[in-house]
C-alpha positions, 0 to 999 in steps of 0.5 A: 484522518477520515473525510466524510463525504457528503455529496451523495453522488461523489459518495456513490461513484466512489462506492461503485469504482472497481479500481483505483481513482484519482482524485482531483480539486474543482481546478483539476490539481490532483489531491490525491488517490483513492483505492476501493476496499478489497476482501482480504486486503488491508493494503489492496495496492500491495497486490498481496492478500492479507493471509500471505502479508502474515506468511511473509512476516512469519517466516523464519527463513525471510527475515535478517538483523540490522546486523547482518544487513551491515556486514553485508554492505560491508562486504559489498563495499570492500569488493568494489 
């Protein structure tokens, strides 16, 4: 869901802000956050660009089946 922001300076200093803002209501309770756009970054908050979020889910080597996550857990609980 988008918010159009009407009030051209709310629409300004959002446009201008360099790092992640908090956003609040008139009474000052937190509605939530907003974090400016990045070149290279659909999701600036994971730190990661997007070339190496493709790297990462194109790797063979980082990946493992449900599988193999519960032989795993399996594993770990019978040494406890």
């Amino acid at each position: 869901m988008s918010l159009t922001i009407s009030d051209p300076a709310t629409a300004a200093a959002l446009a201008a802000a360099a790092t992640p803002q908090q956003l609040l209501a008139p009474d000052g309770k937190p509605l939530g956050r907003y974090i400016p756009p990045v070149p290279g970054m659909t999701f600036p908050e994971s730190g990661q660009t997007d070339d190496e979020l493709r790297r990462r889910a194109n790797d063979p080597d980082g990946w493992v089946t449900a599988d193999e996550v519960a032989a795993r857990l399996r594993e770990l609980k019978g040494s406890a």
